[in-house]
C-alpha positions in Angstrom: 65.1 44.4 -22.7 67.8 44.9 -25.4 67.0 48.3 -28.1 68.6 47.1 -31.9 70.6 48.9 -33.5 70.4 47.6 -36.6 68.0 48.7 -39.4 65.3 46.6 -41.5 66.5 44.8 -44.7 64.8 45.9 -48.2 63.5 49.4 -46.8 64.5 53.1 -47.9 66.9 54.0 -45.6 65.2 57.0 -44.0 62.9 55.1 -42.6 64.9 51.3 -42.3 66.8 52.5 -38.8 64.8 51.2 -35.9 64.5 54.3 -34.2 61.2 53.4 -32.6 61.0 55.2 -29.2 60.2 52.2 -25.8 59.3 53.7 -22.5 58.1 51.7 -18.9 55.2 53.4 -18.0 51.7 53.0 -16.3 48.4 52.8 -18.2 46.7 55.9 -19.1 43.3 54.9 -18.2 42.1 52.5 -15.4 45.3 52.6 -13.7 46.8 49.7 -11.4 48.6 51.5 -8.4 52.5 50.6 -8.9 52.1 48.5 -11.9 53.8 49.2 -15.2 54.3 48.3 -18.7 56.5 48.4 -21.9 55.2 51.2 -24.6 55.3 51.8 -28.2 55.9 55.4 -28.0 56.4 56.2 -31.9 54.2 56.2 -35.2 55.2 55.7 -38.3 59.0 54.3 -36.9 60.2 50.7 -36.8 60.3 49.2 -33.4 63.0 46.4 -32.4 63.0 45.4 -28.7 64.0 42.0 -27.2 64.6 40.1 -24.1 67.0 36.7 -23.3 64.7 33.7 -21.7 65.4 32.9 -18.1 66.2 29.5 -19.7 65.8 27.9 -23.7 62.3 26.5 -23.9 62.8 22.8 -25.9 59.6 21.3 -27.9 60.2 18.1 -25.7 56.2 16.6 -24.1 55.8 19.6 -22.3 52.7 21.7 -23.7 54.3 25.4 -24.7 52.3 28.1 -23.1 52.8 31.8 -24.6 50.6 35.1 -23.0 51.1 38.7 -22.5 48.9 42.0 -22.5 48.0 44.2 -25.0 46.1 47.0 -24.5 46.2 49.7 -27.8 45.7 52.9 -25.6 45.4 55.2 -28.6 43.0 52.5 -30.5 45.0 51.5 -33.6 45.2 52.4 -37.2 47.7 50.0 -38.9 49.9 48.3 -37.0 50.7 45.1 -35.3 51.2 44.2 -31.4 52.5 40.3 -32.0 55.5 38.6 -30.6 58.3 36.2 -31.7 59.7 33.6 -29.9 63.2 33.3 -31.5 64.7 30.3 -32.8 68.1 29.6 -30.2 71.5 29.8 -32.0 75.2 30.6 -31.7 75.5 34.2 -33.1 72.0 34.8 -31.4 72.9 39.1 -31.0 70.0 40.9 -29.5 71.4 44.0 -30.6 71.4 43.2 -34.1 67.6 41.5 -33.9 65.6 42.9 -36.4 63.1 41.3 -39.1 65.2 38.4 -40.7 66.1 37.1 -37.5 65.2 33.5 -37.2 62.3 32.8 -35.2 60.9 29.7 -33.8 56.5 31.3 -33.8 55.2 34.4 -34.3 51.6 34.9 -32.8 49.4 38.1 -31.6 47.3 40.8 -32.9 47.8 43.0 -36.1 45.4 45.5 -37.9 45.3 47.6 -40.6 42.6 49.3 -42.1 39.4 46.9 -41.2 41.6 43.8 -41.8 41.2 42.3 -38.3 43.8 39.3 -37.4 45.6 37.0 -35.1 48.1 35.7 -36.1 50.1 32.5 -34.9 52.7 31.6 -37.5 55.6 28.9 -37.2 58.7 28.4 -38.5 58.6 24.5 -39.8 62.6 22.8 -41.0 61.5 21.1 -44.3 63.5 17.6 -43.5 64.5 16.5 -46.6 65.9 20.1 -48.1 66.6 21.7 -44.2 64.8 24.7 -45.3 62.1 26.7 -43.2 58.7 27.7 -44.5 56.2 29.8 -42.8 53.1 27.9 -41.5 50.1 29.8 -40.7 46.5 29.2 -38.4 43.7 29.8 -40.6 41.9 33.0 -39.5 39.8 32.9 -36.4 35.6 32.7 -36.6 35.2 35.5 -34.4 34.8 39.4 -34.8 37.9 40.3 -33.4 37.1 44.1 -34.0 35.9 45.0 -30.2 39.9 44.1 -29.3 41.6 47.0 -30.9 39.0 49.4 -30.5 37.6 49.3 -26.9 41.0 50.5 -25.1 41.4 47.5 -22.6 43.7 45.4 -21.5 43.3 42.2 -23.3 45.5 38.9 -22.8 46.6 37.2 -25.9 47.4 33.1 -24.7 48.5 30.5 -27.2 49.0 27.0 -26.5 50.5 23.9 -27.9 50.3 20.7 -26.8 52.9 17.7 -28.1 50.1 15.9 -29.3 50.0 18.9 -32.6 46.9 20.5 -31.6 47.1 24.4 -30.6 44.7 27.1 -29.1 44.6 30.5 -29.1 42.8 32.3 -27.0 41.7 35.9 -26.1 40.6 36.9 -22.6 40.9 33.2 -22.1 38.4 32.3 -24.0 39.4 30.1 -26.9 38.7 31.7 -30.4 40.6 29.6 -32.5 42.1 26.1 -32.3 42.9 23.3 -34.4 45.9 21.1 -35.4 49.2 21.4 -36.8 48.8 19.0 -39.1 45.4 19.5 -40.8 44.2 23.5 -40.1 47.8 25.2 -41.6 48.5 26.9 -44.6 50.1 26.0 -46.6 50.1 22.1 -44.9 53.1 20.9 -43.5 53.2 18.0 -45.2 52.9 18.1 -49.2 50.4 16.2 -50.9 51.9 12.3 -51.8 51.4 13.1 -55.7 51.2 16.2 -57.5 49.7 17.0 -61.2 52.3 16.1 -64.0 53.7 19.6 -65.1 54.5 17.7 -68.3 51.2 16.2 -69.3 49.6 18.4 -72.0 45.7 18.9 -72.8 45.3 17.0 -76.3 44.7 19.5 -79.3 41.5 17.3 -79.8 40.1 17.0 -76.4 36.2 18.2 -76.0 35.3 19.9 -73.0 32.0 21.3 -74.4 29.0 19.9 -72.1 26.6 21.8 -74.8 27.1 22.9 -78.4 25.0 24.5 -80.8 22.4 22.0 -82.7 24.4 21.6 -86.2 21.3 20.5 -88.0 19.3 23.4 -86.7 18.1 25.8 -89.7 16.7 29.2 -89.1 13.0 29.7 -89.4 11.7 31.3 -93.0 9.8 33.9 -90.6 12.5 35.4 -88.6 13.2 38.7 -88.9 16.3 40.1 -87.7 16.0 43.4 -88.7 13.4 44.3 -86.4 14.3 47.3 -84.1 14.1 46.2 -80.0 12.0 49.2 -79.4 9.4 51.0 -81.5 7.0 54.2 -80.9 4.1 53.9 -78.8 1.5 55.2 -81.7 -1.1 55.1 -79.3 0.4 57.2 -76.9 -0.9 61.1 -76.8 0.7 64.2 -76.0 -0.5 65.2 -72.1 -2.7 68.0 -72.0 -1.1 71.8 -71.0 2.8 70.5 -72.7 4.7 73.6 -72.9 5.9 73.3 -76.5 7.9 76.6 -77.1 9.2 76.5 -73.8 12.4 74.8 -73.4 13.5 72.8 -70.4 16.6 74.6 -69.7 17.1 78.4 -69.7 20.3 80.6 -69.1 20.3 81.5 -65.4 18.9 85.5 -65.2 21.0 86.0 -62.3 24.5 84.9 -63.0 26.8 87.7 -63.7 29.4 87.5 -66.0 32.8 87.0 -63.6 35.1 90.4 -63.3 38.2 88.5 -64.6 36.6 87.0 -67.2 38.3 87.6 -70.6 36.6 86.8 -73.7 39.9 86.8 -75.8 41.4 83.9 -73.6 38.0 82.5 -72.3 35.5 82.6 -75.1 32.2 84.6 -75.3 30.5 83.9 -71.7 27.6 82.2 -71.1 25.7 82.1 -68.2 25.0 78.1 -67.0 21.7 76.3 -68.0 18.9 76.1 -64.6 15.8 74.3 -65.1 13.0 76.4 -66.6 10.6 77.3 -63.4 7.4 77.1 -66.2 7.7 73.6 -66.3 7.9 72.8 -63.2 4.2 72.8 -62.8 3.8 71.9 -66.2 3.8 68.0 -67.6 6.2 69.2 -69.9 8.1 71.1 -72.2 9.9 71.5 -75.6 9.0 69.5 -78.7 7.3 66.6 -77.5 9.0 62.8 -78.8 6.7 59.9 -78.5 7.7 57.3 -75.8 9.3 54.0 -76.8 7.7 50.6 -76.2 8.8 47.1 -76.5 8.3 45.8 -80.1 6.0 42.8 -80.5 7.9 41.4 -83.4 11.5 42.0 -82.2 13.7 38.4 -81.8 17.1 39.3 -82.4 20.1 37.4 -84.2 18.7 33.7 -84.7 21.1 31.5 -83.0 20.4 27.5 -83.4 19.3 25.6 -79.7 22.2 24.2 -77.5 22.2 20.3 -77.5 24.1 17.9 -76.1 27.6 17.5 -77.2 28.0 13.8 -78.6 31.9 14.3 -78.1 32.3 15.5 -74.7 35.0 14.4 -73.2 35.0 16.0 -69.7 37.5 18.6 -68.2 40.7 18.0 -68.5 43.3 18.1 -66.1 46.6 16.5 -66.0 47.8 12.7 -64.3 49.1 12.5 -61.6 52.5 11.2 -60.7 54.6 10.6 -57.1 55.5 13.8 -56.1 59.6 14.3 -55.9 59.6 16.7 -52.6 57.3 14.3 -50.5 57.7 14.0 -47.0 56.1 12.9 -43.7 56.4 15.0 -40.6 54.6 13.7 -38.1 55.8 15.4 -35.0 55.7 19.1 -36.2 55.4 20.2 -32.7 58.9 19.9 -31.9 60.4 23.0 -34.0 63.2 24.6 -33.0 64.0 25.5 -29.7 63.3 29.0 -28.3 66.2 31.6 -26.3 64.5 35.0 -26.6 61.6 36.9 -27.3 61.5 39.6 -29.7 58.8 42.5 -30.0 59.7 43.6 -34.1 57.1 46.2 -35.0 55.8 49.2 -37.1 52.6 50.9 -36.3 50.9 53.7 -37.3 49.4 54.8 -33.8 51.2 55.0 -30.7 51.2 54.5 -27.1 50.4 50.4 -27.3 51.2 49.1 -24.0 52.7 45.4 -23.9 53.1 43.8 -20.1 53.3 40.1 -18.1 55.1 37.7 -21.1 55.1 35.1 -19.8 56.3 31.3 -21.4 55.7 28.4 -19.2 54.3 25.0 -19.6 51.9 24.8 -16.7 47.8 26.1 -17.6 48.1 26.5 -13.7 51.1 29.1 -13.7 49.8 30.9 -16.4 46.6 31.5 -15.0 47.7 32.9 -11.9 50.4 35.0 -13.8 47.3 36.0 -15.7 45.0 36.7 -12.1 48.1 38.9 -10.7 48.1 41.1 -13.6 45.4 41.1 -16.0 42.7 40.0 -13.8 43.3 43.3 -11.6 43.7 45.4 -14.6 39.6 43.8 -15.6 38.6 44.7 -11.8 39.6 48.5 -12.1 38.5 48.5 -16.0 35.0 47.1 -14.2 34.5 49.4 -11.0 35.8 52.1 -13.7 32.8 51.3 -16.0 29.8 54.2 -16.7 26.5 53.5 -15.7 23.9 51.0 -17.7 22.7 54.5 -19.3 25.7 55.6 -20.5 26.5 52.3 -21.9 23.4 52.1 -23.5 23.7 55.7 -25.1 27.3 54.8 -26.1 26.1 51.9 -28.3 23.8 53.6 -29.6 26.2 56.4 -31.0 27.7 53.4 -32.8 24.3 51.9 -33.7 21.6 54.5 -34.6 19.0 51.9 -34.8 19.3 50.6 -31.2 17.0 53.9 -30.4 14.5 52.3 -31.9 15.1 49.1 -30.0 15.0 51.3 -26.7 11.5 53.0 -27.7 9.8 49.8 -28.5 11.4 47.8 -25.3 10.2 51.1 -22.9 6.9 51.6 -24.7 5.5 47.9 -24.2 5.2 47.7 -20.6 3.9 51.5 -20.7 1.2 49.9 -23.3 0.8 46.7 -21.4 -0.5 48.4 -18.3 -3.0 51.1 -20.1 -4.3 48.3 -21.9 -4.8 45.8 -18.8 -5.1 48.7 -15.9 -7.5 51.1 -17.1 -10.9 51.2 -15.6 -14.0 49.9 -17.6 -17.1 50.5 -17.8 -19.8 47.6 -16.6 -22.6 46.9 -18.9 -24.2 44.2 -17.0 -27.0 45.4 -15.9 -27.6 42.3 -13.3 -25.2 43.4 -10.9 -26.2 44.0 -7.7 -24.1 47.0 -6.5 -23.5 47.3 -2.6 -23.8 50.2 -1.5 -21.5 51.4 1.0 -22.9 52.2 5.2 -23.8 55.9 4.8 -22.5 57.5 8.4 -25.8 59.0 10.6 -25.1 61.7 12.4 -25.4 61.3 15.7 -26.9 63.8 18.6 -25.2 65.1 22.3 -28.2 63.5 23.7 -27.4 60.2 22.2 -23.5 60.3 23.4 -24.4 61.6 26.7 -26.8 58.4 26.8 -24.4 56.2 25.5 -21.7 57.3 28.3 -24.0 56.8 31.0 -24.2 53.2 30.0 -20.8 52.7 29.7 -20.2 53.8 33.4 -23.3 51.3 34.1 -21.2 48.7 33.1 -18.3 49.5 34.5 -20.1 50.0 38.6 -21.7 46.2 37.6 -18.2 45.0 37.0 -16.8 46.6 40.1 -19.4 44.8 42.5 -18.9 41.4 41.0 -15.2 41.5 41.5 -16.1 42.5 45.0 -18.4 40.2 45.6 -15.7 37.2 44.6 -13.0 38.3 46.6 -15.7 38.1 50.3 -16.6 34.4 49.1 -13.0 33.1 48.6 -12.3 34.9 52.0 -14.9 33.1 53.9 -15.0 29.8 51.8 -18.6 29.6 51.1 -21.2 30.9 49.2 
């Protein structure tokens, strides 16, 4: 990586140098063992950093393939963390790079205030002056807030294929895509006519829809004079109105202020405070009957609208071939790419760039993307705080998720009251069972009981006695 040494065209120059400190350091939070990255280190400095290619990437049929990290450590303010790919050429002088330096696409994330973007910009050669405007992707659909404000490591990946259709995604997932020729602004190829700047409306032309009904005459009854509002004479003073009380009385406990000087300050005054009488009073001071809509009021007379007989449409000029017209149909293949440039001002510091990459392989890029970000996601992950604290966290941000808790833990707590609480039985035709009531039993009985026991057990003895004499004699 190359540090400029230049400073920033149309700036004051205390502030033009880029001066913007770059350090190679680990993450602060959710740290990979051994793994480092290139961070902003300065706020409110221009930053100028860049880097040669291994070799020239050429818009040929291979798909481009951009992708890095971003992760804004600090959160961010107002700043940007995009890159540029710039455009290959003779006196190509990393450091002098700084932000007229021809590039070939700019593309990443950029904030300020609670304008959320992502950009992807190209450079496109106008063929028939050899001029280069800036195209840019309209603006994704998605809330691209949670990006610079969670404090992760997020991978930025944009693609472009030679057929003019691009993607960008975040986190690989795709949050914007579209096509070169159709979803850029301004389009990349002008329209094939273009109003005639020299066509003038006609003095006479009538774009009225409606005018006012010429033969319409203003009724013998209608009186403009009539006030819009008028005193309610029905309405009657409330009962217990404080009349010689006034609504506002000097305060009896402000004091006159020690350096107060009546020569240069006037007589003092202490301030006006409601008067405490009326409070409980419907009112006080001279009371005004209230205003009421007047029955008779209609305001100016104006005659009805009607249709205008001589309307002639809106106008708008012809049309005529338009001069700068040209066909690009292969706006993929811009101009070919030798560096990549980080050109930046930010207003928050520590934003931590790693793993550019610029291939033309989906499979390369996602293990590039596995090696680094993936194990910077499993150590975010295994760093993560309980469901509990994530669900107090979110509702920090969103107050009315408490409520959402409440309801979601009180319904099963209701549910099982409701279905789990005993009942009473009114049915008087059911037969209740009665459970065996234990007897209690007497020493005589168990003595009884035992002595039958070894009863059986004697019987048992002389039976098996009996069967082993018969199978030793063979007979009964």
């Amino acid at each position: 990586w190359v540090l400029s040494k230049t400073k920033k065209e149309d700036t004051d120059d205390n502030i033009a140098k880029y001066d913007g400190r770059w350090e190679v350091e680990e993450l602060k939070e959710n740290t990979v063992p051994g793994d480092r990255g290139l961070v902003l280190k300065s706020m409110a400095k221009h930053h100028a950093i860049s880097a040669m290619l291994t070799k020239p990437f050429v818009f040929d049929n291979k798909p481009l393939i951009v992708q890095y990290e971003v992760n804004f450590q600090e959160g961010i303010d107002c700043g940007g963390a995009y890159i540029k790919l710039l455009s290959r050429s003779d006196d190509l002088d990393l450091e002098y790079f700084f932000d007229k330096t021809p590039y070939t696409i700019m593309f990443g994330p950029d904030k300020c205030g609670e304008d959320y973007k992502l950009h992807f910009i190209f450079r496109h050669k106008n063929p028939k002056t050899g001029e280069y405007d800036e195209k840019h992707a309209k603006r994704p659909d998605v809330d691209l807030k949670k990006f610079y404000s969670d404090k992760k490591t997020h991978l930025y990946t944009l693609v472009l294929k030679p057929d003019n259709t691009f993607e960008m995604l975040i986190d690989q997932s795709v949050v914007s895509k579209g096509s070169l020729l159709e979803d850029m602004v301004p389009p990349v190829n002008p329209p094939k006519e273009i109003e005639d700047p020299s066509d003038k409306k006609p003095d006479d032309w009538d774009e009225r829809p409606k005018i006012p009904d010429p033969n319409a005459v203003k009724p013998d009854d209608w009186d403009e004079d009539e006030p819009s509002k008028i005193e309610d004479l029905d309405a009657v003073k409330p009962e217990g109105w404080l009349d010689d009380e006034p609504e506002y009385i000097p305060d009896p406990n402000a004091k006159k202020p020690e350096d107060w000087d009546e020569e240069m300050d006037g007589e003092w005054e202490a301030p006006q405070i409601p008067n405490p009488k009326c409070e409980t009073a419907p009112g006080c001071g001279q009371w005004v009957r209230p205003m009421m809509n007047n029955p008779n009021y209609k305001g100016k007379w104006k005659p009805p609208m009607i249709d205008n007989p001589n309307y002639q449409g809106i106008w708008s000029p012809r049309k005529i071939s338009n001069p700068d017209y040209f066909e690009d149909l292969h706006p993929f293949e811009m101009a070919t790419v030798s560096a990549i440039g980080l050109e930046l001002w930010s207003m928050t510091s520590d934003i931590y760039f790693d793993n550019f990459i610029i291939c033309s392989e989906k499979e390369v890029a996602d293990r590039w993307a596995a090696d680094g970000w993936g194990l910077k996601k499993l150590v975010a992950s295994a760093n993560e705080p309980g469901m509990v604290s994530q669900l107090v966290t979110a509702a920090e941000d969103h107050p009315w998720l408490w409520v959402l808790y409440i309801l979601t833990l009180a319904l099963p707590v209701g549910l099982g009251v409701l279905f789990c609480w005993p009942t009473k039985k009114v049915d008087e035709d059911i037969d209740f069972k009665k459970p065996d009531i234990p007897k209690p039993i007497t020493k005589g009985q168990l003595e009884q009981e035992g002595q039958e026991l070894e009863d059986d057990e004697v019987e048992l003895e002389e039976e098996k006695e009996n069967e082993e004499e018969i199978d030793k004699d063979g007979k009964m």
